[in-house]
C-alpha positions, 0 to 999 in steps of 0.5 A: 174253363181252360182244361175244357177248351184245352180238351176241345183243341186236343179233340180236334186231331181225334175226330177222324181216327173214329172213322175206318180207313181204307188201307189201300188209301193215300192217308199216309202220304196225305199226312205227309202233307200235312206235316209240310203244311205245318212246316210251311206255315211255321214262321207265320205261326210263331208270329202269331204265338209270340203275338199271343202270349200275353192275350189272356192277360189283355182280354179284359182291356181288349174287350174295353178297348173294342179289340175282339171284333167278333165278340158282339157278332152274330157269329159269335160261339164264345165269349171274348176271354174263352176265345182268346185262351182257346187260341192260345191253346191251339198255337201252343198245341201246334208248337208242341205237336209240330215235330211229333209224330203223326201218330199222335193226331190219333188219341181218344176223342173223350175230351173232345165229346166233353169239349162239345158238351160245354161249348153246347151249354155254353151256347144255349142262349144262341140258337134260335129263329127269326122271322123278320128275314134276319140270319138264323142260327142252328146247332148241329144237334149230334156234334154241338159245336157247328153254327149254321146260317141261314141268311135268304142266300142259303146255308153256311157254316160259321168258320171257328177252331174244329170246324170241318167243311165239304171242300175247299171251296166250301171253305172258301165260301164260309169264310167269305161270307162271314167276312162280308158280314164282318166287313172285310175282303179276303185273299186267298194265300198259301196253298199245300197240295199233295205231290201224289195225287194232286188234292189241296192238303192245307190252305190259308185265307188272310184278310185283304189287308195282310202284309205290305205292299211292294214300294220297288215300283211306285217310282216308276208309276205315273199314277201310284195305286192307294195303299191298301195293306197294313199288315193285319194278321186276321186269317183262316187255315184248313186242313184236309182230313183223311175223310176227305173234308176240310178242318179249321186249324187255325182261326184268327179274328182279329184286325188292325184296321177299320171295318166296312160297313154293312152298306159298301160290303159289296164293293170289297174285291172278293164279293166283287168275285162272287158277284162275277162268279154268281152272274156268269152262273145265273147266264149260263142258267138262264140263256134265255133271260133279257138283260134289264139294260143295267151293267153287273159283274161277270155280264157276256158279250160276244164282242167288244163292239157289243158291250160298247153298244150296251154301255152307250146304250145305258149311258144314253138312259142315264144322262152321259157320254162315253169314251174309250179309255185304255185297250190291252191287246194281245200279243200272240194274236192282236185280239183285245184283251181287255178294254175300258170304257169311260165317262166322258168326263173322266179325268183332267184337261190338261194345261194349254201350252198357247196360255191366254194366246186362245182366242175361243178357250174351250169349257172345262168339261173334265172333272175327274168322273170315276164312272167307268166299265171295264171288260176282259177277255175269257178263256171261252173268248166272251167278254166279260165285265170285270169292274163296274162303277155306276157312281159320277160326280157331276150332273147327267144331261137331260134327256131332251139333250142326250142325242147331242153327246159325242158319243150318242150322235156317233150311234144315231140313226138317220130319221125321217122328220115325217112318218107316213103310214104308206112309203110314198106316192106308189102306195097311196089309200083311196080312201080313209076306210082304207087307211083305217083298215091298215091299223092306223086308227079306229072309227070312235077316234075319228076326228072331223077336221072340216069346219063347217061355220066358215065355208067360202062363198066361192071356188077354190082359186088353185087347182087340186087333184081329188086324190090329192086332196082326199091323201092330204086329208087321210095323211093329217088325220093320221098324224092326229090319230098317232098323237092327240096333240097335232092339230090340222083344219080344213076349209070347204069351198062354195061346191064343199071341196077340200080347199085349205088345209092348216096344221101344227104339230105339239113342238110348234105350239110348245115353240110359238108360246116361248116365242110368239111375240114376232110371226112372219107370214110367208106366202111367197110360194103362192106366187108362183101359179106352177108351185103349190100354194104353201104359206108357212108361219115362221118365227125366231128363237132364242138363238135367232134361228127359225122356227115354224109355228104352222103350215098351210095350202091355202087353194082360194085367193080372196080374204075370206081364205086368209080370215078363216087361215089367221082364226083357225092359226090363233085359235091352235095357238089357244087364242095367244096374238103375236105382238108384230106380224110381217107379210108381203104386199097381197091386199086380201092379207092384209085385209085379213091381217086388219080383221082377225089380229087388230091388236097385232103391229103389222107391217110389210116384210122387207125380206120379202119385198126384197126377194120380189124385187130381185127376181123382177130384176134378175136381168141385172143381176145376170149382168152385174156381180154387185147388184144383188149386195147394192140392193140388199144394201139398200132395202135394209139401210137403218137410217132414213137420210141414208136409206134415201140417198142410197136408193137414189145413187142405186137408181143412177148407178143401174139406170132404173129411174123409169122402173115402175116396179121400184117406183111403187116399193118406194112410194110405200116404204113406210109400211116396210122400211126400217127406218120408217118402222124401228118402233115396232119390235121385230126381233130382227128376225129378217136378219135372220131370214136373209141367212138361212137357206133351208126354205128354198129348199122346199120350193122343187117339192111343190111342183105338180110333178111330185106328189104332194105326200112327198112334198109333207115328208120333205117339209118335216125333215126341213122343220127337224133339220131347224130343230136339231140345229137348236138342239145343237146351239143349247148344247154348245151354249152349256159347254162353251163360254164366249170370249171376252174383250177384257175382264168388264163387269157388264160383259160378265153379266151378259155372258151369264145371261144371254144366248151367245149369238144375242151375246156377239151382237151385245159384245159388238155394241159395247166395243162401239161405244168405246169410241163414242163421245158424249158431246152435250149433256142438258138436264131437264128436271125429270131426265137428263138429255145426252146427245152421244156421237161417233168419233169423228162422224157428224152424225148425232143421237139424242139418248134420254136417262132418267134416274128414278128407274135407270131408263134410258132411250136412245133415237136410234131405237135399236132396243125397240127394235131389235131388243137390245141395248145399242152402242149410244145407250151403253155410254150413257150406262158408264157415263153415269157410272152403272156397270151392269145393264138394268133388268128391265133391258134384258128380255126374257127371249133372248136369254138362256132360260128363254124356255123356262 
C-alpha cells in the first residue's frame, strides 16, 4: 500500500509532461513560480511535516479518538490510515524535490496509472446513485481518481491530493462546498502570481479558524469582537500546471475545533459570500423578477433611503420597529458608504444619572435584539446588503398594533377614516344604477335596507332634499357592498319617503359588545332646526375614552321614530341591551326608551342637561369668567346637601331665583342628578364627555349649506380620530408602568391590572384613605358596621364589611357608581388587614385584558 500511494505522489508532477507544449509558451517562467511558491510556503510546510511525522504511527488511536474528520464523509476516496501515509509521503516528497530541479516534475507517469488503478479498486464500494435527492458520486472512468458531486446545485469535484481543476476559482468553488458540507468557513490566504504575465501560480485556502487573532487592539475596543481563531491547521494549495488548469499539492483535512452542523452552515462567512455573489447573479439574471419582501444577502437599492423603506416595509409584516444604527460615510465624497439598520430593541438603556429622582421612569424596552440589516455601497454605486439576521429575542407586536412603532408612524400616510365612491358633492350619482355601473357592486348583491313593518304614520318632521336622501341611500349601500359586515336601516314615512337612517360599522359592533353596558344617546344636535338631525350612540372604553356604537338621521320628531331607532339599534347589536342608558329630557325619547329598553336603567344625562342649561344662559357667561366653572360645579356636585346648598348660593350669587329654565331642572334633579342617582352604574362616562372636544367638531358639517356626503366623510375621520387615540393608549399601556407612591402591595396589584387611567383614579383614592379615620366599629352579627371620615371634616360615611366573602359597601356608593373602590372602602380593606383588592371589586371593563 505505501509504494502504491507513494507512486500516485510521484505521479502527481508527471501528468502534464505527457501534454505537447507549445515552445513559444511562458512554462519556464511559470515554473519559476512555482518553485517561489514552494519557497514561499516552506515554513507552513515544515510545520505541517514536523506535525506529521508520527501520524502513521497514531492513525489507529486518531481513528478511535475521532480525529480524521473526513474518514466517515461523503468525500471520502481512502481509508484513514492510507490518507495519513499519502500525506506523509507528499510532505516528504516536497521537502526532498524543493531544491531540485524542475526537470525533475518531468518523469514517467507509469506509477502514477498503477496509483490510479489501485485507488480505483480501492474505490469500488463508492460510486453510485440515489434517487432520494442525496449527493451522488461518480468516477471519472479515464483517470479513476476524480470524485464528483451531484448535490441538485450542480457538479463539483471533491478536492484531495492530485486532483486538478479548470481555474482558480473552480478551485475555490470545490473546496467551499466540500467544507459546507464538512461544516467549516474558509479563507482565502496566500497567493503567488507570476511577474510576466499576471496569472495566479499557486494559492492557498485555510479554514476560517487558522492562526490567531491579533490582541494589540482589544485594549483600545469598546466592544471586543469574539475570538474566532485557534490556530487550525486544515488547508488546501493548488498549483498551476502548464495546461493551464489548477492541481492539489497539498491537502489537509484535519481540524482542532468543532464542526458546524449541517442546519447553521449557512451562516459560515464564506457561504454568506456565496449567498451574496448568487443573489447579485440571480438580479442581474433576472431584472424583472419581484422581490418577495424578505432581505437576503447581496439585495440592490439604488439608494439608501430605498433599502430603509424596504426593511421597514418588512419590519411592518413581521412585528418590530427599526432604528438607524451606526452611518460610515465617505470622506472623499460624503456619500454613505455603509449603514446599518437595527431592531428597536437592540442594545441596552443605559443607567439614568437622575436614579430614583424619576417621577415617570420609563419601561425598559431594550433588550439586546441582535436582529439587524446591514447595507455597503458597491463599485456600481447600488447598495447592497452585506449582512442579514432575521432571528429577535423578544416577542414582535401584533399586527392591530404595528402602526404604533416609531418607526412605522413616521411612514404612514395620512388616511381618510371614510371612503366614498365619488370625491364629493361636485360628482354625485343620480341614482343606485348609476352607482352600480361605476363597479361599486352588482345587482345580485343588492341589499334593501328599508324596513317595511315599521313605517310612520305620518310626515317626516325635518326637511330633506330628495337627492340628499337618495345620496345618503346610495353612499350606505355602498359602504354594505365593500364589507358585509356594516349594517344601515332605513325608515319610510306616511308618503313612503326616506325618513331615518341608522348605521354601524363592524369596529362598533365589535366595541359595543366589549363595552355596551352604559350607552349615552345624544341627540342634542336636533335641537337645533338649522342643523341636521344627527343622534349618535356613544359609549366608554377601557381607558374612559369614547367610543361610537351607531349613528342616525332621525327626520320625524315623534316616538314611533326613536321606537323604530332603539329596535333597529338592538337588533345591529344581536339583541344585546345596555345595562344604564342616559339621554336628554325630549318626551317622544323617553317614551321610546321605556318601550323598547324595559330592562335597561335609564336616566337623564347631566351632561346634557348642562350644555342645554349654558347655552340659555350665555348672557351670563358673556359677563362673568366663573359662570361657566360655578355651574359645572354645581350640575356635578356628588353629595345631595352639598349639591343643594350650592344651587342655592349659585342662585343669589347670579341672581336667577325668577329663571323658569333652572326652576324646571331642579324640580327634576332626581332623574339627572348625581346624587340623586349614584346607584345606577354609569361608568363615569360623563366625566369623560365633559373633556372631550372632538364632537363639536362635527356640528359645521350639519348645516344645509354643506352636503350631506361630506358631513359622512367628516363623521368617520372624527370616529378613526377616537380610535386611533385607543390605539395609542394600548400601546403606551405596553410600554409604560405608572408611578407608584411606595412599594404597597395593593397598588402593585392594580398596576398589573387596570388601564393606567382607572389606575390614577385607584391611586388617588388609596392616598385619600391615609388620611382617613375609623371612628366607631359595631358588629351586627352577620357584618360589621364601620363609620369612616375625613380627618378633620364632620362629615361621615357608613361602610358595611362582611367576612364570609370579603364584601364591603360603602354609602357613598362610589363603586356602584362608578366601578371602583373608593378612599372609605379601602380603609376598611386594611383595617382588617387585607392588602390586596377582592376579585369580585375589579370589573373586567376597566382592566387591561377588557377585550379579551
Amino acid at each position: 500500500m505505501d509504494t502504491s500511494l507513494d507512486a500516485e505522489v510521484q505521479g502527481t508532477s508527471k501528468d502534464d509532461v505527457r501534454e505537447k507544449v507549445d515552445p513559444t509558451s511562458l512554462v519556464d517562467a511559470d515554473m519559476n513560480q512555482i518553485s517561489e511558491a514552494h519557497n514561499l510556503s516552506y515554513d507552513a510546510d515544515v510545520a505541517f511535516v514536523h506535525e506529521q511525522t508520527s501520524v502513521s504511527q497514531e492513525a489507529s488511536s486518531a481513528e478511535k479518538d475521532g480525529m480524521d474528520m473526513d474518514s466517515e464523509s461523503t468525500y471520502s476516496c481512502f481509508n484513514s490510515s492510507s490518507d495519513e501515509k499519502s500525506i506523509d509521503s507528499v510532505a516528504a516528497h516536497e521537502l526532498t524535490t524543493h531544491n531540485s530541479d524542475h526537470n525533475g516534475l518531468n518523469k514517467d507517469h507509469e506509477n502514477e496509472n498503477r496509483s490510479s488503478k489501485t485507488s480505483s479498486s480501492d474505490n469500488d464500494h463508492s460510486p453510485g446513485t440515489s434517487s432520494n435527492n442525496q449527493p451522488v458520486s461518480t468516477f471519472d472512468a479515464l483517470s479513476g481518481s476524480v470524485q464528483v458531486i451531484e448535490d441538485g446545485i450542480g457538479e463539483y469535484i471533491v478536492p484531495k491530493l492530485g486532483v486538478e481543476f479548470e481555474s482558480e476559482e473552480h478551485a475555490y468553488k470545490c473546496y467551499n462546498r466540500y467544507a459546507l458540507m464538512e461544516g467549516f468557513s474558509i479563507r482565502k490566504d496566500f497567493v503567488n502570481r507570476s511577474k510576466v504575465t499576471g496569472f495566479v501560480v499557486s494559492r492557498r485556502y485555510t479554514c476560517h479558524r487558522q492562526g490567531y487573532g491579533s490582541t494589540k487592539r482589544d485594549a483600545n475596543v469598546n466592544k471586543p469582537r469574539r475570538e474566532t481563531r485557534t490556530g487550525c491547521l486544515a488547508h488546501m494549495t493548488i498549483t498551476r500546471q502548464t495546461n493551464g488548469k489548477y492541481r492539489v499539492i497539498h491537502f489537509e483535512r484535519r481540524h482542532n475545533h468543532e464542526l458546524v452542523t449541517p442546519f447553521t452552515a449557512h451562516l459560515l462567512p464564506a457561504q454568506k459570500r456565496i449567498s451574496f455573489v448568487e443573489t447579485v447573479e440571480a438580479e442581474s439574471d433576472a431584472a424583472t423578477s419581484v422581490p418577495d419582501g424578505v432581505p437576503k444577502l447581496g439585495m440592490g437599492f439604488d439608494s439608501e433611503d430605498l433599502a430603509y423603506e424596504f426593511y421597514n416595509a418588512y419590519a411592518a409584516r413581521v412585528g418590530f420597529s427599526v432604528r438607524k444604527d451606526y452611518v460610515n460615510r465617505s470622506k472623499v465624497d460624503g456619500a454613505v458608504a455603509s449603514r446599518r439598520y437595527t431592531c428597536f430593541r437592540e442594545g441596552y438603556r443605559q443607567n439614568d444619572k437622575r436614579g430614583s429622582k424619576v417621577k415617570r421612569p420609563r419601561k425598559e424596552t431594550r433588550v439586546g435584539c441582535m436582529a439587524q440589516l446591514v447595507i455597503s455601497r458597491q463599485s456600481d454605486g447600488r447598495y447592497r446588503i452585506t449582512h442579514f439576521e432575521e432571528r429577535h429575542n423578544h416577542e414582535l407586536v401584533h399586527a392591530c398594533k404595528v402602526r404604533m412603532l416609531r418607526s412605522q408612524k413616521r411612514s404612514m400616510t395620512n388616511q381618510n377614516g371614510e371612503s366614498s365612491p365619488y370625491g364629493g358633492a361636485e360628482m354625485q350619482p343620480k341614482s343606485l344604477a348609476e352607482l352600480l355601473l361605476t363597479g361599486v357592486g352588482i345587482e345580485d348583491d343588492f341589499y334593501d335596507p328599508i324596513d317595511h313593518e315599521m313605517r310612520l304614520t305620518s310626515k317626516r318632521a325635518y326637511y330633506m332634499k330628495q337627492e340628499e336622501a337618495e345620496s345618503l341611500n346610495l353612499y350606505l349601500q355602498s359602504k354594505k357592498l365593500k364589507d358585509p359586515s356594516f349594517v344601515y336601516c332605513v325608515q319610510l314615512d306616511v308618503e313612503e319617503e326616506m325618513t331615518n337612517f341608522f348605521w354601524a360599522d363592524e369596529k362598533m359592533l365589535v366595541d359595543y359588545g366589549d363595552f355596551g353596558d352604559v350607552v349615552y344617546f345624544d341627540s342634542t344636535y336636533r335641537l337645533n332646526k338649522d342643523w341636521r338631525p344627527l343622534v349618535l350612540f356613544f359609549g366608554i372604553n377601557n381607558h374612559k375614552q369614547i367610543l361610537v356604537f351607531g349613528a342616525a338621521f332621525v327626520y320625524g320628531d315623534t316616538s314611533e321614530s326613536f321606537k323604530w331607532l332603539f329596535r333597529t339599534f338592538v337588533k345591529a347589536m344581536s339583541g344585546k341591551t345596555p345595562k344604564t342608558i342616559l339621554s336628554d329630557r325630549e318626551a317622544a325619547i323617553t317614551e321610546a326608551i321605556v318601550s323598547e329598553l324595559p330592562e335597561t336603567h335609564h336616566r337623564l344625562c347631566t351632561w346634557q342637561i348642562y350644555q342645554n342649561a349654558l347655552k340659555h344662559l350665555s348672557q351670563i357667561g358673556v359677563s362673568s369668567d366663573s359662570f361657566s366653572s360655578d355651574l359645572c360645579g354645581v350640575f356635578f356636585n356628588p353629595e345631595e346637601e352639598d349639591f343643594v346648598n350650592s344651587w342655592k348660593v349659585m342662585l343669589d350669587t347670579y341672581g336667577l331665583w325668577e329663571n323658569d329654565l333652572l326652576h324646571g331642572i331642579f324640580e327634576e334633579r332626581e332623574k339627572w342628578a348625581v346624587p340623586y342617582n349614584k346607584h345606577i352604574f354609569a361608568a363615569d362616562i360623563e366625566t369623560a364627555l365633559l373633556s372631550e372636544g372632538s364632537i363639536a367638531s362635527v356640528r359645521k358639517y350639519l348645516k344645509p349649506e354643506s352636503h350631506i356626503l361630506q358631513f359622512v366623510k367628516h363623521f368617520g375621520r372624527v370616529v378613526n380620530e377616537w380610535r386611533y387615540k385607543e390605539l395609542e393608549a394600548n400601546y403606551d399601556m405596553g410600554h409604560h408602568l405608572p408611578r407608584l407612591m411606595g412599594d404597597v402591595v395593593m397598588l402593585k396589584q392594580v398596576r398589573e391590572v387596570y388601564t393606567p387611567v382607572i389606575f390614577k383614579m385607584f391611586h388617588q383614592e388609596y392616598e385619600n384613605c391615609l388620611n382617613n379615620v375609623i371612628n366607631e366599629c359595631i358588629d351586627t352579627g352577620s357584618s360589621v358596621e364601620f363609620k369612616v371620615s375625613t380627618y378633620g371634616q364632620v362629615r361621615q360615611y357608613t361602610v358595611l364589611y362582611s367576612s364570609e366573602n370579603d364584601s364591603v359597601v360603602c354609602s357613598c356608593m362610589k363603586f356602584q357608581f362608578v366601578g371602583i373602590l373608593c378612599s372609605h372602602a379601602l380603609k376598611v380593606l386594611d383595617y382588617r388587614n387585607i392588602k390586596i383588592v377582592p376579585s369580585q371589586y375589579i370589573l373586567k371593563r376597566w382592566t387591561r385584558k377588557a377585550r379579551e
